[in-house]
C-alpha positions in Angstrom: 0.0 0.0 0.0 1.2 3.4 -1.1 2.6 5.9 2.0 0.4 8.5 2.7 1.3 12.0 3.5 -1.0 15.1 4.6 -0.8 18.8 4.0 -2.8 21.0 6.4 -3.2 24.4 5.4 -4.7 26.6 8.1 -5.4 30.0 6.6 -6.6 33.4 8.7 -10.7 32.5 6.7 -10.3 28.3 6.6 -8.4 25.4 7.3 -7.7 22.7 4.4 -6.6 19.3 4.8 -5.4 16.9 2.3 -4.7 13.1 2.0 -2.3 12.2 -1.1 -0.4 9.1 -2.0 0.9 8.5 -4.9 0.5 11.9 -5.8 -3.1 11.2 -6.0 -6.1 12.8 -3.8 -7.1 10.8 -1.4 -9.7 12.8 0.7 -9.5 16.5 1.8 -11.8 18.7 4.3 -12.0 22.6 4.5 -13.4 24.6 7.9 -14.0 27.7 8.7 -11.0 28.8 10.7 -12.3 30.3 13.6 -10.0 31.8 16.5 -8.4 28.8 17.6 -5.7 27.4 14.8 -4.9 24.5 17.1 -8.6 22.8 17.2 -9.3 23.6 13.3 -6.4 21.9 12.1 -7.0 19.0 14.0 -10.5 18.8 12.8 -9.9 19.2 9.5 -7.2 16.5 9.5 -9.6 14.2 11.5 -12.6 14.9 8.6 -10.3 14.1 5.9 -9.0 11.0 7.8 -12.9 10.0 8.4 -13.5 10.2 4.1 -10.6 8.2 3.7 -11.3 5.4 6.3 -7.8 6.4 7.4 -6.5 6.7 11.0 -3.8 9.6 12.2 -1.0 6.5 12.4 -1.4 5.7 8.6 0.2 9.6 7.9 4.1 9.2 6.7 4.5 12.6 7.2 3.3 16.4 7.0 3.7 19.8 6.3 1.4 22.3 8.1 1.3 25.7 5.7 -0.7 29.1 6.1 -1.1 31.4 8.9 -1.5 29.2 11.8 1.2 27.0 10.5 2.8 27.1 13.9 0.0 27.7 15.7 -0.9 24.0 15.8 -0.4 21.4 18.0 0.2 18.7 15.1 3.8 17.9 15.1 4.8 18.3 11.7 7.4 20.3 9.4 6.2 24.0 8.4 6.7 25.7 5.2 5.3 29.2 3.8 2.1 29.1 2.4 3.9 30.5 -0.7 6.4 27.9 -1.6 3.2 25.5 -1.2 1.4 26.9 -3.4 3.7 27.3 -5.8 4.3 23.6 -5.5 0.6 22.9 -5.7 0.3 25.0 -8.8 3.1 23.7 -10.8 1.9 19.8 -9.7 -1.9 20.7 -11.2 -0.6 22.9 -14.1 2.8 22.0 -15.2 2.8 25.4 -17.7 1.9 27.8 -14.7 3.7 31.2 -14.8 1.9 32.8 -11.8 -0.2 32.6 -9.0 -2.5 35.0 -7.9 -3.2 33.8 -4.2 -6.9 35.7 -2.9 -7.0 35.0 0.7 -8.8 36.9 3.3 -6.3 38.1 5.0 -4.0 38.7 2.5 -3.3 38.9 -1.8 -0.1 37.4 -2.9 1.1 37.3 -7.0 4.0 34.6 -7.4 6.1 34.1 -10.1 7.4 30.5 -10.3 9.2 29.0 -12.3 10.6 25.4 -13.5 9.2 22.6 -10.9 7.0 25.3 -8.6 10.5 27.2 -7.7 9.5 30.5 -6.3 11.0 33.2 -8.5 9.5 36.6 -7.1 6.1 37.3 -5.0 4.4 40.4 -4.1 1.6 41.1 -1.1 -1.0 43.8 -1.1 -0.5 46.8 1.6 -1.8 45.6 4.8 -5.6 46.7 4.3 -8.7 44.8 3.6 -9.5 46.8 0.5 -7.0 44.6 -1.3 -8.1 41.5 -0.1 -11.2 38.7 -0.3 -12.2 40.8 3.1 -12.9 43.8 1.0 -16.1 42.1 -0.9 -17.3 40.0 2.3 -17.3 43.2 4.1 -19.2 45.5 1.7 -21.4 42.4 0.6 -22.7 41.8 4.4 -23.3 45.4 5.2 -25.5 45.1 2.2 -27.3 42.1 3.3 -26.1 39.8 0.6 -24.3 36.6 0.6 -21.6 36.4 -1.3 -23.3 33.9 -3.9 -26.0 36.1 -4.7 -23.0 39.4 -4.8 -21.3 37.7 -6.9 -24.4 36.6 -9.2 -25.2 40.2 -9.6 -21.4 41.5 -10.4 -21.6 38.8 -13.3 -25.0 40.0 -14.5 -24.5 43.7 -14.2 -24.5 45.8 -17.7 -23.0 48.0 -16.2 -19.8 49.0 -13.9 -20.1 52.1 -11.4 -16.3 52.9 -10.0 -15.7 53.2 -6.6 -13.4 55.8 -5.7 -12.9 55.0 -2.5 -9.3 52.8 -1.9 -10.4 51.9 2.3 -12.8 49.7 3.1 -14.6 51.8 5.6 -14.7 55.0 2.9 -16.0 52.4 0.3 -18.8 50.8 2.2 -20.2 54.5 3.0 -19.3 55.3 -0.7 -21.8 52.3 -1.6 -24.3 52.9 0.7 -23.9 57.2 -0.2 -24.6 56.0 -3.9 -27.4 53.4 -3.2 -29.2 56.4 -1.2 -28.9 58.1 -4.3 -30.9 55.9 -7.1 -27.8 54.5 -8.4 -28.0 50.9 -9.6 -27.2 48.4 -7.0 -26.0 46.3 -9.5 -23.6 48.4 -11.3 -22.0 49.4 -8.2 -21.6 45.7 -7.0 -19.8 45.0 -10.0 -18.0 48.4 -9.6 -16.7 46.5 -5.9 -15.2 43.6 -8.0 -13.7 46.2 -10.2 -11.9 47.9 -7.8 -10.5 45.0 -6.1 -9.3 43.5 -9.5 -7.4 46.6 -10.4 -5.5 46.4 -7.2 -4.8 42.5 -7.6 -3.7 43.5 -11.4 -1.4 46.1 -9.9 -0.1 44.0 -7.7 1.0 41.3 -11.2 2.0 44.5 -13.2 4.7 45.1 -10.7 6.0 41.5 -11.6 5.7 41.7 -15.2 3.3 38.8 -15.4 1.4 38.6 -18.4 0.2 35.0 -18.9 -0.4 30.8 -17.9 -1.4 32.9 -14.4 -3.8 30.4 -12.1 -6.4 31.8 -9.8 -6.5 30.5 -5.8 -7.5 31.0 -2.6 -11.2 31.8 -1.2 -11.4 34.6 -4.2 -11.3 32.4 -6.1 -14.4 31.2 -5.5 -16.3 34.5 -6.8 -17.5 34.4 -10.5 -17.9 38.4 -10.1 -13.9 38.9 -9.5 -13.1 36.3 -11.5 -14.9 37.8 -14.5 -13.4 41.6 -13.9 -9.8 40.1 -13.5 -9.8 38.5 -16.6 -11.3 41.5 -18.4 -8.0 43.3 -17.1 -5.9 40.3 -17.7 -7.4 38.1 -20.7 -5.4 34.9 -19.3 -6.5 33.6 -15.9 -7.3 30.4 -15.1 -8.8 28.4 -12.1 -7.3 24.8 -11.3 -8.7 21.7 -13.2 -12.5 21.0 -12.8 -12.5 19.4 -9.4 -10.3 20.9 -7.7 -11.5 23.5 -5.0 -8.9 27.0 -5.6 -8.6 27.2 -1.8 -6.6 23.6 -1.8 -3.6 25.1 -3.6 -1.2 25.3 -0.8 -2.5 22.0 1.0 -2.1 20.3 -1.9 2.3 21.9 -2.2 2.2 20.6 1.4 1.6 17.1 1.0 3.9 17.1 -1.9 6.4 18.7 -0.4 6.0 16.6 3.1 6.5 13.4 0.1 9.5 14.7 -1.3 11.1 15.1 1.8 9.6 12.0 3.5 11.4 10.1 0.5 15.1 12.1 0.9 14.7 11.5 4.7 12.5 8.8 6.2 13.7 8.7 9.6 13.7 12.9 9.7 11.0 13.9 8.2 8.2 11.1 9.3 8.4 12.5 13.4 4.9 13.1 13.3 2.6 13.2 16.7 -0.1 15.1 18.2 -1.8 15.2 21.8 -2.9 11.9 22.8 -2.1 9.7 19.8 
């Protein structure tokens, strides 16, 4: 029976496990992440054992990723969340030239190169208005889930600009133009706009022009996906199947492989409270 190895990615929105062996996909689980890193990443791990009819002892090895990556109490190697998903990219897309990472906490552009080698990365300023935060924010004061936000981005005629490059200016912008008779629609889709042109900035600065893939929780949203690619014509999500937020998790177990087969005796210390 083939070793199998886990990548745990627990991110400042959700927490992703992933089973692979073989390089194949074994099970995975994603959880809201909540405010303690320690407890999602062990449930996550335990959900994606549970698909896989799998028990923590049948894990070679791991690599925990993402935010919390050290906030855990799984034993296992850590590595950025950017060299994972680089690695996960590369492994799904061989022909990848970029990543454009949409996390809630963050929006990272990497340039990779030959194998998932990091070449160059870039993060947004540290403010919401660049990030997946910016929509969720301006979406809930509105009432909206992000489903039906994004539905009516996609389905707008029209695209109202918003001006306003803070979160807290734009959601008074919104609701200042909404008061007004504007359309609701054309200034939803003017809110994926604006967070597009930032996330396009932020790839202009590394010169990236094409074979870019699309992860993280943004993802996710049809309405930003559809403005990006008006701004950048080549964007792509991951192959049908594959959920854009697993990107990382999936490097992790790759990487936690890789080593696992260099090192066997180093890099397969694995343990956890109680087991």
């Amino acid at each position: 029976m083939a070793l199998m190895f886990a990548g745990i990615d627990i991110g400042s929105a959700s927490t992703k496990a992933i089973l692979m062996a073989d390089s194949q996909i074994i099970s995975y689980h994603i959880i809201p992440s909540g405010s303690d890193f320690a407890e999602s990443s062990q449930v996550a791990l335990d959900e994606a054992l549970n698909k896989s009819n799998s028990a923590f002892k049948d894990i070679a090895g791991a690599v925990t990723t993402g935010y919390g990556r050290y906030i855990t109490e799984i034993n296992a190697e850590a590595v950025t969340e950017i060299t994972c998903a680089a690695r996960g990219a590369s492994f799904l897309c061989a022909d990848t030239k970029a990543i454009v990472d949409i996390g809630g906490q963050d929006t990272k552009v990497i340039k990779i190169g030959k194998g998932g080698r990091v070449l160059d990365f870039v993060l947004n300023d540290k403010c919401a208005a660049g990030t997946g935060r910016f929509i969720e924010r301006i979406a809930t004061s509105l009432g909206l889930g992000l489903d039906e936000f994004a539905a009516r981005s996609v389905g707008s005629m029209t695209k109202l600009p918003i001006s306003s490059t803070c979160t807290v200016f734009a959601e008074t912008e919104v609701i200042s133009r909404i008061s007004k008779g504007e359309s609701l629609d054309g200034i939803i889709r003017g809110v994926h706009s604006a967070l597009a042109a930032r996330i396009y900035g932020l790839a202009q600065r590394l010169k990236i022009q094409e074979a870019v893939v699309a992860c993280g929780g943004g993802a996710l949203n049809a309405g930003l996906m559809k403005e990006l690619r008006d701004l950048t014509g080549d964007i792509t999500l991951p192959p049908t199947g594959i959920d854009p937020r697993l990107l990382p998790a999936i490097g992790a177990a790759l990487i936690a492989t890789e080593r696992y087969a260099l090192n066997p005796v180093k890099h397969s210390k694995l343990s956890r409270p109680g087991v």
